[in-house]
N, C-alpha and C positions, 0 to 999 in steps of 0.2 A: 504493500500500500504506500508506504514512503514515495515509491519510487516515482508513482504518479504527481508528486509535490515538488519532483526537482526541475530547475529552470532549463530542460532540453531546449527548447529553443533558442535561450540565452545564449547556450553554452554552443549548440549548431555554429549562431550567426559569429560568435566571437573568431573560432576557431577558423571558420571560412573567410573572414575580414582578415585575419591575420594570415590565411596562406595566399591570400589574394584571388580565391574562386567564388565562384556567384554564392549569394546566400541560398540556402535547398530550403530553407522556410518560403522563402519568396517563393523560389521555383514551383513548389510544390501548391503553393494556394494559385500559383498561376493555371498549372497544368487542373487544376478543381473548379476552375470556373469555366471549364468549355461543358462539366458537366452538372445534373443537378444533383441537390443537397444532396448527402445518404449515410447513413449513420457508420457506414464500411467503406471509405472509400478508393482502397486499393483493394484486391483477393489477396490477402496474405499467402496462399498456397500457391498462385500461379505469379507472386513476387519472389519468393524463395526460387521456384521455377526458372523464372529469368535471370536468377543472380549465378545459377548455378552454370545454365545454360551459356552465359555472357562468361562465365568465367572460363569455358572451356573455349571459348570464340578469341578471348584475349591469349590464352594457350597457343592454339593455332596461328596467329596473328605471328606470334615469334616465333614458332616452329616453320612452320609452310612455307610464306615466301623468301625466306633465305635459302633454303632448301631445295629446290625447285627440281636438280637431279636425282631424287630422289622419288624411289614408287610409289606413288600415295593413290586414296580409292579413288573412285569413279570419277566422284563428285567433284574431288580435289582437281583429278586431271581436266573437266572439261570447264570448271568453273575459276580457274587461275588460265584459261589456255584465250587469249586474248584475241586468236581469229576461232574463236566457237560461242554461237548464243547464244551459251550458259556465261560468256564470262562475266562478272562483277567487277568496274573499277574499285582500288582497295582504298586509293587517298584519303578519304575522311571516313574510312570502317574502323569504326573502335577495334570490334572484332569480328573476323572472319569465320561468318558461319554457313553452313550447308542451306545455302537459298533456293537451291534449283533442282537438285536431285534425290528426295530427302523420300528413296526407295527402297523399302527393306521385304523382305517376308520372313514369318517366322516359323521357324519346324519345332511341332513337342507331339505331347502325348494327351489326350483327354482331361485327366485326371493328375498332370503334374504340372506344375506353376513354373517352369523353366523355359525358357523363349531365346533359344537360340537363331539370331538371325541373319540372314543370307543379304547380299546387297545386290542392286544390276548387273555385277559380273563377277558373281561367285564368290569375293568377298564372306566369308564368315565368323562371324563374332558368338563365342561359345558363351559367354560370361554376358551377365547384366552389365552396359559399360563399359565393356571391358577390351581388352586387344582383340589382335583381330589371326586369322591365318588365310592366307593366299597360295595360289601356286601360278608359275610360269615354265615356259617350254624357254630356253636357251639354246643357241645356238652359236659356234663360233664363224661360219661361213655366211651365213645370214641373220638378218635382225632378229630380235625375241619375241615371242608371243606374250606380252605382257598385257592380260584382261583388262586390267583399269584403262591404257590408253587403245583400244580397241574400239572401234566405232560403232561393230556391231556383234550382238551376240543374243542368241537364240536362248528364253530360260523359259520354266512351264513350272508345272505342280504337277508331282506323279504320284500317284492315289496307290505304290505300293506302297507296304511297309508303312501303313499309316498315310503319311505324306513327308514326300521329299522334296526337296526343290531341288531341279537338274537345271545348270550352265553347260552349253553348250557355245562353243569360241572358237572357228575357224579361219586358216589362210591357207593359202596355195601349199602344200605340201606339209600340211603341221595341222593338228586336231587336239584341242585340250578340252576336256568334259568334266564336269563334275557332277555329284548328287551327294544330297546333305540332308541326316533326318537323325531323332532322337531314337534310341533305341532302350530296353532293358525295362527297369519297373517306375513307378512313381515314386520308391522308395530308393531304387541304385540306378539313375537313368544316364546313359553313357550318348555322347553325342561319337553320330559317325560321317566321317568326311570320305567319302572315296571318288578318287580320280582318275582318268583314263588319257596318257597323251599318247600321240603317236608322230613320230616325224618323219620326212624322206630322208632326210638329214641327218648325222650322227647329232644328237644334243642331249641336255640335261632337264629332267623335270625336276622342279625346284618347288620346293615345300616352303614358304614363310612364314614366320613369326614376326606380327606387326604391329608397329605401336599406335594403335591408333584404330578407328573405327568410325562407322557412315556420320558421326557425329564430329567428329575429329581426335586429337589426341587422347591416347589414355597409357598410360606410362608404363614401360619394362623395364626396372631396373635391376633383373639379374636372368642370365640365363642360362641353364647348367643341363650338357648333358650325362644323364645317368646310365651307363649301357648304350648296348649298343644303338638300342630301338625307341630311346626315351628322350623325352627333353623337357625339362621341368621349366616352368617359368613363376619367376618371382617366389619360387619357393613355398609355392602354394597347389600349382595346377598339372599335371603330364597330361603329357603327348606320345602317344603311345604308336609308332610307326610299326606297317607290315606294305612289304616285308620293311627289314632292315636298312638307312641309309646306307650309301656309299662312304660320304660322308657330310658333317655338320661344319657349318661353318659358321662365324660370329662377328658382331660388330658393333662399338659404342657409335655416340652420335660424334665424339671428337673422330672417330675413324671414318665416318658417313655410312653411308647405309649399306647391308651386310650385299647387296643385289652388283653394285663395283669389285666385290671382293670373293666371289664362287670360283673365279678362274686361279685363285690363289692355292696352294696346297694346306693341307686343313692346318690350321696352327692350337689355341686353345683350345681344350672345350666344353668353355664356359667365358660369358661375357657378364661384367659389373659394370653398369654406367648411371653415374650420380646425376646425370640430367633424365634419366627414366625413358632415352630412345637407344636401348639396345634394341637388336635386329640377329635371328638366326634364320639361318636355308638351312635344310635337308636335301641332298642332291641324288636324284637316282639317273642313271645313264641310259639315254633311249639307243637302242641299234635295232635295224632290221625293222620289219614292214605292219611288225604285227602290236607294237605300241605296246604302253607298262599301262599294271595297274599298281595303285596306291594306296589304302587304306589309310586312316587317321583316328584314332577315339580317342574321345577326355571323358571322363570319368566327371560326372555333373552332380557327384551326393551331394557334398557341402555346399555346391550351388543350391540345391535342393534345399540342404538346409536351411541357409541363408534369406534364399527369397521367397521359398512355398508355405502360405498363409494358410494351406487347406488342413481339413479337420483330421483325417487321419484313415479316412472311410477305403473301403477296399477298391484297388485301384481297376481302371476302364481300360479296354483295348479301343482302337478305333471302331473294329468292327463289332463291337459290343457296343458303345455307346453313337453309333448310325446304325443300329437295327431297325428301333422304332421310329427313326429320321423319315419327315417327308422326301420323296424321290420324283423327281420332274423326269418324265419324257418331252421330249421337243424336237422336231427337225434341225433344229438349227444346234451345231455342237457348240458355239461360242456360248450363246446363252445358257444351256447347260449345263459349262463346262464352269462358269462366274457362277453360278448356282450353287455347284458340288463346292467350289472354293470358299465362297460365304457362309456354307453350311458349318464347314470346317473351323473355318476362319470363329464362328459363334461358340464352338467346342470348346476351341485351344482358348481363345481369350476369358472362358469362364471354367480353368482348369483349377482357380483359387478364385480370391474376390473376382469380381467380374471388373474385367479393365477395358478401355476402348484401345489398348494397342499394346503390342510387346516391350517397348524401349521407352521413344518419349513420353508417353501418357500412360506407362504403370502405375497408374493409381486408380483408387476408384471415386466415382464419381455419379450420383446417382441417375442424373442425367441421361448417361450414355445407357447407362445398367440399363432403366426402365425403356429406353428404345432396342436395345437387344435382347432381351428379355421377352418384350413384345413379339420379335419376331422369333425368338428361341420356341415360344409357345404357339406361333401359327404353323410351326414344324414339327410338331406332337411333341419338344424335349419338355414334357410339363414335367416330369419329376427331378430332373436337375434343375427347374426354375423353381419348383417349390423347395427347396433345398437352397437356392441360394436367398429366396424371400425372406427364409426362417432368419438368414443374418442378415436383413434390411435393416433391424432396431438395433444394430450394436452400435449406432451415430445417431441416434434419436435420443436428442437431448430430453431433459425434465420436462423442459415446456412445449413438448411434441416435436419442436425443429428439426429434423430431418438433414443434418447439417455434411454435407460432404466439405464446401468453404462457406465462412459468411460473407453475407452479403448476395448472396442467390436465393432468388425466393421462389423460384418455380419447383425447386424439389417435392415438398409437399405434394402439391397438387398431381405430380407426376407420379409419386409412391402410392397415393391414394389411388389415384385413375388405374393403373397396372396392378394392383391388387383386387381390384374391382376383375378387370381385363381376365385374371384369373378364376377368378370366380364364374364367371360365363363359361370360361371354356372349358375348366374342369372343375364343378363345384365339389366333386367327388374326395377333391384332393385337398381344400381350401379348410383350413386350422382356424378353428374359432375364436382359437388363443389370441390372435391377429388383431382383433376388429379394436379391442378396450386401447392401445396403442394409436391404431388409425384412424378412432376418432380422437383421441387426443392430438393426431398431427390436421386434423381438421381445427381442433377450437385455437390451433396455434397462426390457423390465416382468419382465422375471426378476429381474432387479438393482433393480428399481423395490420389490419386493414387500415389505409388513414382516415383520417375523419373528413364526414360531409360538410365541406368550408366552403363550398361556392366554387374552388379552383377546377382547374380542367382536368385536375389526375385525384379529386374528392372521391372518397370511396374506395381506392384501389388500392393496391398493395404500395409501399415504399420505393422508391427510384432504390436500383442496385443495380449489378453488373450484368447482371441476369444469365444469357448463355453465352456472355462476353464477345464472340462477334456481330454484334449487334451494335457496339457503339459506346460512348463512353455512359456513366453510370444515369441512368431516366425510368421514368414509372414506363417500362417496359409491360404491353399488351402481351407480350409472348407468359408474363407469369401470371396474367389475369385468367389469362383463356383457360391454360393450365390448373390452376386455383380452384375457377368454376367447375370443371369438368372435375377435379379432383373432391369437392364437397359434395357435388351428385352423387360420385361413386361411394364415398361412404356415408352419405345418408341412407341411401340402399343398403349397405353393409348390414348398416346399424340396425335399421326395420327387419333386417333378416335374420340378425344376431343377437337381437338386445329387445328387451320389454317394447310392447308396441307404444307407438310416438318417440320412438329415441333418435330415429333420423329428423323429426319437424325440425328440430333450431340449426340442422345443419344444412337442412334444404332450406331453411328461410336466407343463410347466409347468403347460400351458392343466386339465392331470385336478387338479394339486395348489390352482390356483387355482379353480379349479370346488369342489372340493372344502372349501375353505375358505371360501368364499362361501355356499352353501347351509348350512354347518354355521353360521355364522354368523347368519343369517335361521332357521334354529331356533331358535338362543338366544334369540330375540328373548319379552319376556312375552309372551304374550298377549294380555294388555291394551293393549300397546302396539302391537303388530302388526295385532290385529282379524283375525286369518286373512292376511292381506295382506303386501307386502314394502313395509315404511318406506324411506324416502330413504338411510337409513344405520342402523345397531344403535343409534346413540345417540338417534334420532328418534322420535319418536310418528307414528300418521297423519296427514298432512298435504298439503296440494297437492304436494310436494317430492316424493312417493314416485309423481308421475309417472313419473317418469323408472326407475322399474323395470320399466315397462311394455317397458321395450326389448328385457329378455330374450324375450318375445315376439316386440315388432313395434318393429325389422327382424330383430332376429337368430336369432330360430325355435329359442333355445337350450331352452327347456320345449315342449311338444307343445303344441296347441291345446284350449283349455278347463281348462288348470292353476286346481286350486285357489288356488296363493297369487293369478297373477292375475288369477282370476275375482272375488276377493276384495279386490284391490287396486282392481279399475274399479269395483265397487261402491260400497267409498269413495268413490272420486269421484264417481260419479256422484249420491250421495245428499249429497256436503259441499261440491262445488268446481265445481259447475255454476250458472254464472246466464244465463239468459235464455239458456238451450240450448245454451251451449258451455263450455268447459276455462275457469275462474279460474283464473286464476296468481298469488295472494297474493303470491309470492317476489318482488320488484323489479318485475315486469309489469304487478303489481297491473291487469289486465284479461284480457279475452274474448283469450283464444290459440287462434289458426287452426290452426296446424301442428302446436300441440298434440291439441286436439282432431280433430283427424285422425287422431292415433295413437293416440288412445282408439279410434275408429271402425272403424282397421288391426286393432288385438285383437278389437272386436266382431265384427269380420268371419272374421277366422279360425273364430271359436269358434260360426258362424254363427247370432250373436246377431241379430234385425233392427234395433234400434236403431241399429244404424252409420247407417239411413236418414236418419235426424232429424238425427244429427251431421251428416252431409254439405249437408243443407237449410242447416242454420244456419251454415256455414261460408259457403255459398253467396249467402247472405242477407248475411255480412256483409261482402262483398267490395263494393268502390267501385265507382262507375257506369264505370271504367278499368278492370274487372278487375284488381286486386289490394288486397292484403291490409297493413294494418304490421304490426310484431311485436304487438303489443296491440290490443285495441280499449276504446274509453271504451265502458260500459256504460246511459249515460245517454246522453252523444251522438253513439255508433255512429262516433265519430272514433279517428283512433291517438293512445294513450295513453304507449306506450313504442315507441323504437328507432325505427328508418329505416318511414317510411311507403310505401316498394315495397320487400317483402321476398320474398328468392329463397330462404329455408328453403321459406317458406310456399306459395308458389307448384312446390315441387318435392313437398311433400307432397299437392297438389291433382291432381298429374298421376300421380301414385304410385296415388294414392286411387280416380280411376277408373282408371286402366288395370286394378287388382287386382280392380276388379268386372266386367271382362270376361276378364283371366286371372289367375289366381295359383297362385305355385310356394309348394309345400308337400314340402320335402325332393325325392324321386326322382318327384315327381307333381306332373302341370300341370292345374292345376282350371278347369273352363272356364264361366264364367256367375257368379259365386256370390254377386256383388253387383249383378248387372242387375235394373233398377227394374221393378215392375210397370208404370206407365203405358208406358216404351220399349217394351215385350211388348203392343203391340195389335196387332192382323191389319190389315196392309196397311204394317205402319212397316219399315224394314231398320236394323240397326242392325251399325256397321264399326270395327274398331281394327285399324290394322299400318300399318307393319311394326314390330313393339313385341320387344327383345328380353328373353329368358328364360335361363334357366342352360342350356335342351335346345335355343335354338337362334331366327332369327329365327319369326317367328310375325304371322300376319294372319290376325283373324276377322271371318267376315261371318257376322249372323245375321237369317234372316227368318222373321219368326214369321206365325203364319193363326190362324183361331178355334179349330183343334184341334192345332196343337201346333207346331213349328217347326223350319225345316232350319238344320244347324250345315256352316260348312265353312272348315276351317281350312286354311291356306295355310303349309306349316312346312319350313322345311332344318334337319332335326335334327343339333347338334352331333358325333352318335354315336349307340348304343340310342337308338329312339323311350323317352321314358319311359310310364308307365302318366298316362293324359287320363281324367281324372273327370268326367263333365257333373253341375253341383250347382245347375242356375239355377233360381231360387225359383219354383215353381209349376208346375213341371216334372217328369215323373219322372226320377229319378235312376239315372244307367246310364254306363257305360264305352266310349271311344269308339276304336276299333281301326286306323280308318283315318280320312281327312281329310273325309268326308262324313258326317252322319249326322244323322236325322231324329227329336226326340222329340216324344212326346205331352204335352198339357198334363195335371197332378192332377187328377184329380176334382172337387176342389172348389172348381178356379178357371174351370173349362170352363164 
């Protein structure tokens, strides 16, 4: 308590007068007035975030560009390469961070919380942050096959062995392949690297140890081999070689980098360097026509240790935990194939708490949870979502807050609405334990609400950060709409779980907050609104008023085809679109996946066809691994912001088709309404189930002929069948009464 009595800002402004830099009390009320009042007005958590982030950028800054012969990843090579797209002038970059390429995938196991990731060419970082291992083909007659400066290379997701990721990297007479996957238990999980080079040429495949990773530097200051087959680093981690190098060679940062010194005859072996860039190669000898292979394992327990949060429950195989997985047929193998990857992708990032990504955004965040979650359950995983619901209140504060950072106030509203969401679609499963909690995180946006004063944000929740690219801190609509939809759902809870009347004061809330939000969005000029719903009352239109889209898509709180947000996508569509998908100006500053999917989720409802183009370009801009990062560079189609394998965006891809073979529209299940023309040829079948709904599990198969198509739906209805609409495009449209039925194609697709 003292502490809050001492004269910090005194001492701030003293201390900075006397070294002669700007006062940060000033700075700071400067940078608070672009936004409004808020009782939080930075995230503590994504401030820690940035210091941590910026410190490894200042790292880089004096590592990289003195360096410059030296092998660095991907990112590095094309983003310091000054005739390439990606480059960044550095002159006034505090610190040099990964702005254009910020692409990773991660390989584990269902059920263990270890995220080793892979980069755009093969690049693998075993450790949370940690270094990294490389390989290259050398050559002394001709140039080296070095992946990072290679312009192209061929990578995928191979669905054996769990899932691998394979790099593939070829040149005229020379082939280096990799594949990269977790192997062993949730308890001893071993990562395996194995490579395959081949050259016409006598050369060397060369095994590396690297300091540094798609983020940038991460320090090796010892490297020591043990045996023949071994090489420990930092005295912590082996490397377990098969076969056997030829030999190992080493190198501190005062010697450069170990990749100058392979032609050298082996000298120690073991390297100490007090700057933390030692550097080792493993070197095996290619001859003759038929190429080596190369195995790699580290041993991941103590990683295990270290990072895995999970309860201790007996662990999953792949194919144990995608049994009861929904499975899409489709003609089209891309879509598919981004399908199987997102399914995956929803697994692996909820092998512990549920995170939106393996590297930058391991943490959890209620936000991202309750949008993967949502679609973890339209893919039948309802017993690993009810399993991770059960830890939703270990960050529920006293006064119900729902607190992942303060200063976000949509949490709530969103734990409530997803707990509800469960409840529909498997009440079988839904813990009554639940409710006494979720309505206390209901009376927590009662109490949350500002007072009715006349102003244009009376009644609604607090200016905060809200889903942070949305803009600086303002009575953000994205956590009203959320709020409402989140006090319906457990005023229902409550009526279903608690003495009768114990939802009335929480649906009165959810009518007085509805009620002040829409009055609110009237006041709005005209001018400023454009027909459409801004970010906030105090906003103009701008990419920010994304996120009013919600009241639509997920939360169906306006019918389909609302003027405001028919008028709101139009905005976007004509101010916030490049090169066919969602600009996020706000912090993203690039092409957003997840976003633009929820522009697509509105079109779709309001059965606009352009959701088609959105879905292509989403498609389009997914990595040769199936996934997406939070951003994409729009020049060079690399991530730009956040974790480069993201589980928002990958839950929105699976949301996305599933809703064009079914979707719920209040007490009616719509059947077809985003199926593509090309899928609809005669002779293709096209399958989704077992995919759950609010009426109950559901499996359709559709086989379409030259004059029209049989539907047959495979359904255990919760209760009342609800009223089934068939609305697929080209099709006549009619009502389907029972689980078979046959329609005609329109006229004038026939």
């Amino acid at each position: 308590m003292l502490l809050k009595h001492l004269p910090w800002k005194y001492v701030l402004r003293r201390t900075a007068k006397a070294y002669g830099v700007l006062d940060p009390v000033n700075w700071l009320a400067s940078m608070r007035r672009f936004a409004q009042p808020s009782e939080v007005a930075e995230p503590l958590d994504l401030l820690r975030a940035g210091v941590a982030f910026h410190a490894r950028g200042l790292i880089n800054t004096r590592a990289i560009q003195h360096n410059l012969d030296w092998i660095w990843p991907y990112w590095v090579e094309r983003q310091f390469n000054p005739l390439d797209c990606s480059f960044i002038p550095r002159a006034f970059s505090l610190s040099h961070v990964n702005h254009t390429h910020r692409n990773w995938t991660a390989v584990g196991l269902p059920d263990t919380a270890v995220y080793p990731i892979v980069d755009p060419r093969g690049l693998t970082t075993p450790l949370y942050d940690g270094w990294s291992v490389d390989a290259w083909i050398v050559t002394d007659r001709a140039g080296p096959l070095l992946p990072s400066r290679t312009p192209d290379a061929v990578q995928r997701s191979v669905f054996s062995h769990g899932w691998q990721v394979e790099t593939r990297i070829r040149r005229e007479g020379a082939l280096l392949s990799s594949r990269v996957h977790l192997e062993g238990t949730n308890v001893h999980p071993r990562l395996v690297m194995r490579y395959h080079a081949f050259s016409k040429l006598n050369a060397q495949l060369v095994v590396s140890v690297r300091p540094y990773n798609p983020e940038g530097i991460q320090f090796i200051y010892r490297l020591v081999r043990t045996g023949s087959r071994r090489l420990c680093v930092n005295d912590e981690t082996t490397l377990v070689f098969d076969p056997a190098p030829d030999a190992m060679h080493f190198s501190t940062y005062a010697q450069g980098d170990v990749y100058h010194h392979i032609s050298a005859s082996a000298g120690n072996a073991q390297a100490q360097c007090p700057v933390g860039m030692a550097t080792g190669a493993a070197v095996f000898p290619l001859t003759g026509r038929t190429g080596r292979g190369v195995s790699v394992r580290v041993d991941l327990t103590t990683e295990r240790r270290r990072q895995d949060n999970h309860s201790g429950r007996p662990p999953e195989t792949w194919p144990h935990a995608l049994a009861d997985a929904t499975r899409l047929v489709v003609p089209d193998p891309r879509i598919r194939y981004l399908f199987n990857c997102s399914l995956r992708t929803l697994l692996l990032l909820s092998a512990g708490r549920t995170v939106p990504g393996p590297y930058t955004y391991r943490r959890f965040w209620y936000r991202d949870a309750v949008m993967m979650h949502n679609a973890m359950l339209t893919l039948n995983l309802v017993d690993r979502c009810r399993r991770h619901l059960d830890t939703f209140f270990e960050q529920q504060q006293r006064d119900g807050y729902f607190a992942s950072q303060r200063g976000e106030w949509d949490a709530n509203g969103q734990v409530l609405w997803l707990f509800h969401r469960f409840h529909q679609v498997a009440p079988e499963l839904f813990l009554p334990r639940w409710v006494h909690p979720l309505v206390l995180g209901a009376a927590w946006i009662r109490n949350k609400l500002t007072d009715t004063d006349g102003s244009a944000h009376a009644g609604l929740l607090p200016a905060g950060f809200s889903a942070e690219h949305f803009g600086p801190n303002d009575y953000y609509y994205w956590d009203d709409f959320w709020s409402i939809a989140g006090l319906d759902a457990a005023a229902r809870l409550a009526e279903t779980y608690l003495p009768s009347g114990a939802g009335a004061e929480i649906f009165l809330t959810a009518r007085r907050l509805e009620a002040a939000t829409f009055r609110s969005i009237a006041g709005i000029n005209p001018d400023r609104s454009r027909g459409g719903i801004p970010a906030s009352a105090y906003r103009r239109m701008d990419a920010g008023a994304v996120g009013a889209l919600s009241a639509d898509y997920p939360l169906q709180l306006l019918p389909p085809g609302h003027p405001r947000i028919t008028a709101t996508v139009a905005f976007l569509l004509d101010n916030c679109f490049v090169r066919g998908g969602f600009f996020q100006d706000m912090i993203h500053s690039g092409i957003n996946a997840y976003l633009t999917l929820a522009i697509a989720q509105t079109l779709l409802r309001n059965r606009d066809p352009r959701y088609r183009q959105l879905v292509q370009t989403v498609a389009d801009l997914a990595s040769g691994t199936g996934q997406w990062p939070e951003a994409v560079h729009p020049a060079t189609g690399g991530g730009c912001m956040g974790d480069g394998h993201h589980g928002w965006a990958a839950a929105e891809w699976v949301l996305m088709i599933r809703n064009m073979f079914l979707r719920e529209e209040e007490q009616t299940l719509v059947v077809g309404p985003g199926l593509l023309a090309p899928w609809l040829k005669d002779g293709n079948t096209l399958f989704l189930g077992p995919t759950r709904t609010a009426f109950g599990p559901v499996n359709i198969r559709l086989t379409p002929d030259k004059s029209g198509c049989d539907i047959h739906l495979e359904c255990r209805w919760n209760g009342k069948q609800p009223r089934v609409l068939v609305r697929i495009p080209g099709f006549q449209q009619t009502e389907m009464s029972s689980g078979r039925l046959r329609v005609h194609r329109s006229p004038a697709t026939r």
